[in-house]
N, C-alpha and C positions, 0 to 999 in steps of 0.2 A: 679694094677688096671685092669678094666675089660675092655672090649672095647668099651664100653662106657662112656671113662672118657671123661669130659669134660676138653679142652686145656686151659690153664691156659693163661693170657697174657701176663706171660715171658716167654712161650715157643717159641723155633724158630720154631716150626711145624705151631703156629700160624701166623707169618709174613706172611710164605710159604704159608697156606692157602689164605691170606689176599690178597696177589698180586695173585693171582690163579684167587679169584673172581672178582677181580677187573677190569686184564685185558677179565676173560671172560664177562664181564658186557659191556667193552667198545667195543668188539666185537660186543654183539649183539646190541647194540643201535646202533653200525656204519650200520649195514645191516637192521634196521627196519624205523630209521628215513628218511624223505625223498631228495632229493639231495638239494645241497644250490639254484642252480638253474634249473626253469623248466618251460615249454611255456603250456598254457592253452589259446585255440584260438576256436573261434566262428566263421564261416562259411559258409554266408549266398550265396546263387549263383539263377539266376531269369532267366530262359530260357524261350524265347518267339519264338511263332509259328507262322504267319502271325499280327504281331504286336500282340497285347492283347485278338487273338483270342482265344487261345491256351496257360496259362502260367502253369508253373512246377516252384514250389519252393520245394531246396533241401539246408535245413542245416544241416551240419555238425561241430560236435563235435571233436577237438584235442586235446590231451594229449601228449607233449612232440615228437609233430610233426608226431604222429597215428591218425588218424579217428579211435574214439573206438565207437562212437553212431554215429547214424542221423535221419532225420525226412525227409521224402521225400511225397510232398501232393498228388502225383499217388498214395499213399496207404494210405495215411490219418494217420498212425501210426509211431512211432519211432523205429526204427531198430539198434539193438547190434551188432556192428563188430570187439566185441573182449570181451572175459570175463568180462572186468574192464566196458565194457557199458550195461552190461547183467542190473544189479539191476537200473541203469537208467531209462533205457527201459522198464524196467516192472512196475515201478511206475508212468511216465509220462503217460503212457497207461492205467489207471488205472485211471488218474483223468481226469472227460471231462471238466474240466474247460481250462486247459493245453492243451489239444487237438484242445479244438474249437479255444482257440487261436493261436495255428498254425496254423492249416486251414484258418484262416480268414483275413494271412499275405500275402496268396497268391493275397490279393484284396488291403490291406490296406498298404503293402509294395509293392507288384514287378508292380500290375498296376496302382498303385498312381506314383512311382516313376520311371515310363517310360513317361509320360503326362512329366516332367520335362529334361530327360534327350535325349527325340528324336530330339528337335531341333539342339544337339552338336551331334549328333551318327548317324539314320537310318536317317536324314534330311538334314544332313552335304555334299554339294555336294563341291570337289577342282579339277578342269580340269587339264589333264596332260600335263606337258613341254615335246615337241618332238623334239632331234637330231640325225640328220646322217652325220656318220663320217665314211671314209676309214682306213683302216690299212691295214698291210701284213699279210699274216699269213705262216705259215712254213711247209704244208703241199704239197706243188706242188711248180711248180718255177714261174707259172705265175698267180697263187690262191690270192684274195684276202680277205679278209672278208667285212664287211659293218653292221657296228654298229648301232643299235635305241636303244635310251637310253631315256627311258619316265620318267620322274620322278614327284615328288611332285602331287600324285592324292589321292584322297581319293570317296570312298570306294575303296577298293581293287580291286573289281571285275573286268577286265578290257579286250581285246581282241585284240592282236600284230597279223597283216600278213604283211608277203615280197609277194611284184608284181614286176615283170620282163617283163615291156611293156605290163604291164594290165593282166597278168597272175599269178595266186599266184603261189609262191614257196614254196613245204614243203621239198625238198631235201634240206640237208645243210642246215637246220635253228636249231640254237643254243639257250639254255635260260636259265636264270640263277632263283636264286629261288626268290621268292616274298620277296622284304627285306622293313620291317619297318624304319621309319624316327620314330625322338623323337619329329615329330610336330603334331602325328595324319595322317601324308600321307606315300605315297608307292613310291616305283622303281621300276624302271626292266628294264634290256638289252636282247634284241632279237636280233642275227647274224646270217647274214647270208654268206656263203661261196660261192664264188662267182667266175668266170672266165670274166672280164668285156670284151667287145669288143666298139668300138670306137660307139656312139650314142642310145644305149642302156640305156633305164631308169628305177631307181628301184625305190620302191617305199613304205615307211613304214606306214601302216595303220593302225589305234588307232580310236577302239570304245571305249564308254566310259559312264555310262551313265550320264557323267557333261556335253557329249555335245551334240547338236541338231542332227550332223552327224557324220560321220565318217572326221578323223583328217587323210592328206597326206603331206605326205613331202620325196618331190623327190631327187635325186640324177641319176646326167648325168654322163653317162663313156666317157670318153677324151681318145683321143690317142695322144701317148707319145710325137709326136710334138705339137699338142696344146698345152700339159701341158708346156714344155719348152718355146713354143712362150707368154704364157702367164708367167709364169716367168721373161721372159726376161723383158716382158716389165713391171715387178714389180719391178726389178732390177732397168732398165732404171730410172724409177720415181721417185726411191728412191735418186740415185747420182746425178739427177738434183735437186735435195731438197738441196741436200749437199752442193751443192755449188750456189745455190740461195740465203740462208739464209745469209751466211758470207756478200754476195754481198750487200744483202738489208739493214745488218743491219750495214754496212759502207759507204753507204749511206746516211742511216739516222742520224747517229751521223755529216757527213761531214754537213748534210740541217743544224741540229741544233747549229753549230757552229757557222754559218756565221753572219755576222752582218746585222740588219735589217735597209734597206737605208729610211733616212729622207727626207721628204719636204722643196724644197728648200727655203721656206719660213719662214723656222723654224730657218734658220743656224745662227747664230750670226757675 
């Protein structure tokens, strides 16, 4: 036969063919259909410039966690940021029906829906908790530090100084970074490093704007005999406690022991 015989279907050249197509079929439909799973997210975001004088809406389109399109209303049109958003883009821009309703969300979404949300956000005032605490630190041998630790304020914006007998300190002041609470408020510790001498006051001050003024909270340097005279006599108070209580409260079981004396009118 020529070579163009047709395979017969007891030929084994036929099988061969047969699994040839088969598995090249299941090739390509592995590499054309699309994954079992895939994320398709919509991307609205409402930047505001002195409350609603000023607003910018920017949506964004994602594809499997890319921004492949968006719509940004500084240009009124939708913008391709990747091949696969190219034919998007060019048909949303093409219809003004599509268009004006984007434009028209920068009114009827971001500044409708600031009237609702500024009483929890730009209106939200939480005053900050202020302490000062000593510690050592290990950079000298008579260095100490002096911790303010502000916590739970809301808005963030906030302004920590150290004063040394009514003079601010910026040598040695230490800060940590602005850390979010899961309540809607803030922290922050400012240290500052310190060489105390005996009557010296420092002084941690927090502006804020939840509060009318400026927030102080002092801390006095002690020398090493006060601290022990005062010790002592924390001591003292304590072991006089110690052996009060035992005293009183064998006492009190001896009052309610005793028998309560009758009228002698009463006695039979």
């Amino acid at each position: 036969m020529g070579a163009g015989r047709i395979l017969g279907a007891g030929s084994p050249w036929a099988g061969a063919l047969l699994m040839t197509l088969t598995v090249l079929r299941t090739h390509l439909a592995h590499c054309t259909e699309p994954p079992e799973h895939f994320l398709y997210q919509a991307k609205s975001d409402c930047l505001y410039a002195n409350g609603t004088e000023r607003v910018r809406l920017v949506v964004r389109y994602i594809w499997d966690r890319r921004p492949y399109v968006h719509f940004d209303s500084e240009l009124g049109i939708y913008t391709a940021d990747t091949e696969l958003g190219r034919p998007d883009a060019e048909y949303w821009n093409q219809d003004p029906a599509i268009l004006a309703r984007q434009r028209g969300e920068v009114d009827t979404f971001c500044r409708y829906n600031y009237g609702g949300v500024r009483p929890y956000s730009v209106d939200r005032r939480v005053q900050p908790k202020v302490k000062v605490s000593p510690t050592t630190s290990g950079s000298g041998p008579h260095s100490h530090l002096l911790v303010c630790s502000v916590t739970g304020f809301y808005p963030s914006g906030i302004e920590i100084k150290w004063l040394k007998n009514g003079q601010e300190q910026t040598a040695g002041v230490v800060s940590t970074e602005l850390l979010q609470n899961g309540d809607w408020t803030f922290q922050i510790l400012v240290m500052l490093e310190m060489s105390p001498r005996r009557g010296d006051v420092y002084t941690c001050q927090v502006e804020h704007i939840s509060l009318r003024g400026p927030l102080a909270v002092n801390w006095e340097a002690q020398s090493d005999a006060a601290r022990s005279k005062m010790l002592t006599g924390i001591g003292g108070f304590v072991l006089g406690l110690i052996f009060l209580v035992p005293g009183l409260l064998i006492y009190l079981k001896n009052k309610k022991g005793r028998p309560i004396p009758q009228p002698a009118g009463l006695l039979s």
